[in-house]
N, C-alpha and C positions, 0 to 999 in steps of 0.2 A: 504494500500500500504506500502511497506518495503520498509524505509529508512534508510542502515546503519551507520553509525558514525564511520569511520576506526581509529582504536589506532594507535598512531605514532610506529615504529618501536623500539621506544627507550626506549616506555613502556612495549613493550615486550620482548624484550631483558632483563629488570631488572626482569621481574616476570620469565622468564627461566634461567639466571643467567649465560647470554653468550653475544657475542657481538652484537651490531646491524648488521655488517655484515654478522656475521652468520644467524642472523632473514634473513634480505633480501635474502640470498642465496638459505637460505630453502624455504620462502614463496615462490622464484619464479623457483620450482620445482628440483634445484641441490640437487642431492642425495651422494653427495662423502663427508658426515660426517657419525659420527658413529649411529647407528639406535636410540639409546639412548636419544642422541644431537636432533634428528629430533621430535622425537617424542616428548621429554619435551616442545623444541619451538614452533607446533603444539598444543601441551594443552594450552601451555600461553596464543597462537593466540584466541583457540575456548573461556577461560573461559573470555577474555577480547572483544569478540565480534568482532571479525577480519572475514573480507570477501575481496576475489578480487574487484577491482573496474571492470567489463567488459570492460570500456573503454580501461581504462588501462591495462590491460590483453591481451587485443586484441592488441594493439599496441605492446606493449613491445612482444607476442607470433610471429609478423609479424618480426622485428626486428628480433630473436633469429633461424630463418627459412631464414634469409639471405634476407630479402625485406628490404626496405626503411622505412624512416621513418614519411610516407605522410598517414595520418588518411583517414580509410576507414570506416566508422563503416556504418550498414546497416539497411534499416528501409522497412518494408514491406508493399504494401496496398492489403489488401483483399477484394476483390471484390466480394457481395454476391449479386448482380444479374445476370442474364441471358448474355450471352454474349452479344447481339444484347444491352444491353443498355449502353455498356462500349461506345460505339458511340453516344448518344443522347450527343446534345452540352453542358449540364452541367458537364456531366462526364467529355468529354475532357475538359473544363476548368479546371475541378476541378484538375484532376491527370498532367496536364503540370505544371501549379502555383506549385503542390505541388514537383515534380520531380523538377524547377529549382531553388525551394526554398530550398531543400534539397543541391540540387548542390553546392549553394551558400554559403552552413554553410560547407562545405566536407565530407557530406552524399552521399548515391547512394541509390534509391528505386527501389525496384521491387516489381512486380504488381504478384500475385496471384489468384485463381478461387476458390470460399468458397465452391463451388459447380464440383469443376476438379474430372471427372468419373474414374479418374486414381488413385486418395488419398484422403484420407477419412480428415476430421477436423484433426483428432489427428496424423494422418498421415503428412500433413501438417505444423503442427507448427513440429511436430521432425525433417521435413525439415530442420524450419528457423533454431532451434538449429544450425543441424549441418553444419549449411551455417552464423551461427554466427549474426542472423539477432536480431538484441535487441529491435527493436521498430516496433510497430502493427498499423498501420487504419485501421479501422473495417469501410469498406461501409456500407452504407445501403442496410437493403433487404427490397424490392418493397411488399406494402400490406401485408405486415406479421408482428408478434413479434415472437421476436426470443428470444430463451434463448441458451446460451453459456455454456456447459456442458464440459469443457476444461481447463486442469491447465496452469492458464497464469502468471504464478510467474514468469518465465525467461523472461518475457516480459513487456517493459513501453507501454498502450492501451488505444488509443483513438475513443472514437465512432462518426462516423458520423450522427447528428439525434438522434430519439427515439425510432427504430425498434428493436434493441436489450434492452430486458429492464433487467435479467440477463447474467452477472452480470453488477450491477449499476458501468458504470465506467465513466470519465471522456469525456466530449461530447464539441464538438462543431454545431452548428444550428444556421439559419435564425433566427433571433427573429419574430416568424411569430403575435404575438399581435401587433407591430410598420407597420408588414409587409402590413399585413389587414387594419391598421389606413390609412397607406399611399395611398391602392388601393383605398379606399373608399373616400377618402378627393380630389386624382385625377382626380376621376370621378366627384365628384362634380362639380371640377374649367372644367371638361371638359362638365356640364352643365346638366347632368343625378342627374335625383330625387329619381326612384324608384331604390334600389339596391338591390341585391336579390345576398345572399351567400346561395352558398348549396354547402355541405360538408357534407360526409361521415364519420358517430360519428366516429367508431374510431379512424381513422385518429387526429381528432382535441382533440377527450380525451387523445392520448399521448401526447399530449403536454396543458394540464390541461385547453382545449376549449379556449386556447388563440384570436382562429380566429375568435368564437363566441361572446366571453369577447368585441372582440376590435369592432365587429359591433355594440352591445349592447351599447355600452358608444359612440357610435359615435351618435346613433340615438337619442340619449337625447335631440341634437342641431338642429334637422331639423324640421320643419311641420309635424303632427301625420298624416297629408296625406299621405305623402312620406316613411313613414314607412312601410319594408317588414321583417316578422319578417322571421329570419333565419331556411334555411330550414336542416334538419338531418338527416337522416337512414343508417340503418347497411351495406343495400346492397346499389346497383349503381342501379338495378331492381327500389326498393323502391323512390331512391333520381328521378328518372325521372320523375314517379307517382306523387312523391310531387311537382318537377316544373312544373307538368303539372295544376294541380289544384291552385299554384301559379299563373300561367300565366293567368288564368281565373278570378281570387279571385283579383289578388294586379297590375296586369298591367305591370310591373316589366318593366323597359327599359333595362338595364346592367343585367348578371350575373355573380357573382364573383365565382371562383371555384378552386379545385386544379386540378380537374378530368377534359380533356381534351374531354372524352366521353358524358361529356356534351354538348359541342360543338358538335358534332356529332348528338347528337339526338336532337339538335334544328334545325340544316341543314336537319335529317330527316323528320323535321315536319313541314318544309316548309316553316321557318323562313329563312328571308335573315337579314346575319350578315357583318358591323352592321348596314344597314338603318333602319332594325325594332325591332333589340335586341341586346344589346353586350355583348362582353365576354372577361372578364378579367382572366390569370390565377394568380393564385398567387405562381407558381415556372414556369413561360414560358419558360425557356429555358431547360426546363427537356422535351420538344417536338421538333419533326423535324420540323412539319410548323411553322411560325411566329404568336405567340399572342403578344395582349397588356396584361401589367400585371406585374408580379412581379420577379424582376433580383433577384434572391437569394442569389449573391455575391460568387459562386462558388471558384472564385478564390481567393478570400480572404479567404474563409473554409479551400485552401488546406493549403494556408499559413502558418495560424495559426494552423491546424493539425503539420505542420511536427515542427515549431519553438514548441511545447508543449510538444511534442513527448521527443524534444531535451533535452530542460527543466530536464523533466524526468528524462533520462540520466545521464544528469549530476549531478542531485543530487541522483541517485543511487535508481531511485523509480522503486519497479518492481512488480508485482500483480493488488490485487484490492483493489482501494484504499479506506481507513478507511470514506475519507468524501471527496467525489466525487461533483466534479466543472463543471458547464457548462457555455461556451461560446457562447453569443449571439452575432449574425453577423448583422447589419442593411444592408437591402433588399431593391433595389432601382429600381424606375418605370422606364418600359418601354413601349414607344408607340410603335403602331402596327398597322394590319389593321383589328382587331377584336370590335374594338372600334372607334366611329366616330370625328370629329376634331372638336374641340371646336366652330366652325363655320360655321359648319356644322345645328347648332340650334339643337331644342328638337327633339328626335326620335318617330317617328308615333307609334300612339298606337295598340296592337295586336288584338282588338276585332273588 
């Protein structure tokens, strides 16, 4: 990521061998000196490392166009799923938190389509250019890695998650190892022995099996009875196969999941949830029905999205950065009716 260091004007005024005034006049586009004049204060500028600051640029160009002098600077989110999921209740948390967190510092966001049938990617960011937009959130895209084939130097870019894995840029996420400690330790105090994760490998390989990691170290502390070892595959086909062989093998009471189609094909199989099986998700509000499971903290993502963004900004960062930071959010449980009440007692066995 470029971060430039602007020279005072008074450094370069001595290396072009004119006034500071003259530097300020020329840097900020007056051309009534002689071409001579502009062009030696223009060398001083390049060989001492001189750039616009955007902010400032932008301001001072709103100023010089006859507007005010009330900071507008612009921050984009692009949204790389489907339309229909800009409405699941995590999105809108996510994108209100971030629109009135933006508000709040004298930003304005606007929302984009990664996927609008009208402009293409590269299409799109020559938009934001000429709409002067200086900062990016990068949504998530649904089940996919995405690589970013697009020059993002005019822009400070943050990702949502781990679906975009080029280029490596600066991320905000669930911390989903804390996320998975928490569902599993819930279940517990809510009285469930067998626990049974399945998750879909790649899903939990972008994020280095964190979800598997935190089951793994969880089960060290319960009775080798109670132990369900975690189940994996590439497809959803495969992962139902496996909890069905599960169900038979290890007695499972809870299933913990991200895939909500699991829920689904336990209802098709004639499980009633949850007197005889539960299901926790571990992102519930990334669905329209209600689960028990895990608040991802949406609003807190958009938060910190747009205050990073800002960050950025202001220290004049713009590309991909040299050494890229992620931000983990801790994920807070939620009860539901996918899971039974602590008083409920132990849940009847499947067989």
């Amino acid at each position: 990521m470029q971060q430039t260091k602007i020279p005072s004007m008074q450094a370069i005024a001595k290396l072009a061998s004119v006034s500071k005034m003259t530097v300020s006049r020329i840097l900020s586009g007056n051309t009534n000196h002689r071409p001579e004049t502009i062009a030696k204060v223009k060398k001083a500028a390049r060989e001492l490392g001189y750039s616009k600051h955007p902010m400032v640029s932008s301001l001072m160009s709103n100023l010089r166009s006859g507007g005010d002098a009330t900071f507008n600077a612009k921050i984009a989110i692009i949204h790389c799923n489907p339309k229909e999921s800009l409405w699941q209740p995590n999105m809108t948390l996510f994108h209100n938190a971030a629109k009135k967190q933006a508000k709040e510092k004298g930003y304005s966001i606007e929302s984009y389509s990664f996927h609008d049938p009208e402009r293409d990617p590269e299409a799109l960011l020559n938009h934001l250019k000429q709409n002067r937009v200086q900062g990016i959130i990068w949504d998530q895209f649904r089940n996919t890695e995405t690589e970013l084939n697009l020059d993002l130097s005019s822009f400070a870019s943050i990702a949502i998650g781990f679906s975009i894995t080029k280029p490596d840029l600066n991320r905000v996420h669930c911390d989903q190892l804390r996320a998975t400690q928490l569902a599993f330790r819930q279940l517990r105090k809510l009285g469930y022995k067998r626990i049974c994760l399945a998750i879909l490998k790649r899903s939990d390989q972008l994020i280095d099996f964190r979800r598997t990691s935190a089951l793994i170290v969880e089960q060290k502390w319960i009775p080798k009875e109670d132990r369900v070892p975690p189940l994996e595959s590439p497809t959803l086909s495969g992962l139902k196969r496996k909890l069905s062989n599960c169900i038979r093998k290890y007695n499972p009471e809870v299933v913990v999941s991200l895939h909500s189609e699991l829920h689904h094909y336990l209802l098709q199989k004639g499980f009633s949830i949850p007197d005889q099986i539960g299901f926790a998700h571990l992102n519930a509000l990334s669905c329209p029905k209600p689960f028990a499971g895990i608040d991802c903290n949406w609003e807190t993502r958009g938060e910190i999205a747009v205050n990073q963004i800002i960050d950025m900004l202001n220290r004049n960062e713009r590309g991909i950065p040299k050494d890229p930071y992620i931000t983990y959010v801790q994920g807070k449980w939620m009860d539901g009716p996918t899971v039974r009440s602590k008083q409920a007692g132990e849940g009847k066995r499947l067989d």
